[in-house]
N, C-alpha and C positions, 0 to 999 in steps of 0.2 A: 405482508411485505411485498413491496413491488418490486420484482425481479429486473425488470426491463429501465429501474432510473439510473444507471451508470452503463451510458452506452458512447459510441464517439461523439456524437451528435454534442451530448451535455457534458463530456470530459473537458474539465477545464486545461488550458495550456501554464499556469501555475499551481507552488504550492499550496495546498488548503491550510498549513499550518502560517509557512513566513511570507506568500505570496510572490518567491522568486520564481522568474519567467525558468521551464523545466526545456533542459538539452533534449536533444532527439534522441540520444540514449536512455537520457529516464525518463520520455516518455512512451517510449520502446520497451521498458523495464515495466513498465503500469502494468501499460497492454498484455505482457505475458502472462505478470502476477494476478492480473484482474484487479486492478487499485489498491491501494488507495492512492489518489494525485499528491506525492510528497518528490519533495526535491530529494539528491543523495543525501546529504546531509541527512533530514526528515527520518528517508527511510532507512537509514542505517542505523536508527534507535528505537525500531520496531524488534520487538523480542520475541521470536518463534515460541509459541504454547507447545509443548509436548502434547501427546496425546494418552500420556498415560492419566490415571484417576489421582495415583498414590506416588510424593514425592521419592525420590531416588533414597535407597536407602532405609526406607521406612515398612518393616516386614510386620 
């Protein structure tokens, strides 16, 4: 896996999903998160993984 292919150089200035031009804010928001190039919209229907093995609840 190559480390070094999403750098600024190659960060696109739209979204990779709907291809809308991205505010300085989400693309301020990329850069912290480290990608992926999604508009608000986009990224607000990314779903955080937990990091546990075994669902909530499940003993």
């Amino acid at each position: 896996m190559d480390l070094e292919e999403r750098t600024l150089e190659t960060m696109g200035d739209r979204c990779e999903v709907c291809g809308a031009p991205l505010t300085r804010e989400e693309l301020e928001a990329i850069l912290e998160a480290g990608g992926p190039v999604l508009c608000a919209v986009h990224a607000d229907e990314i779903v955080p993984v937990a990091d546990e093995d075994e669902p909530a609840g499940a003993a």
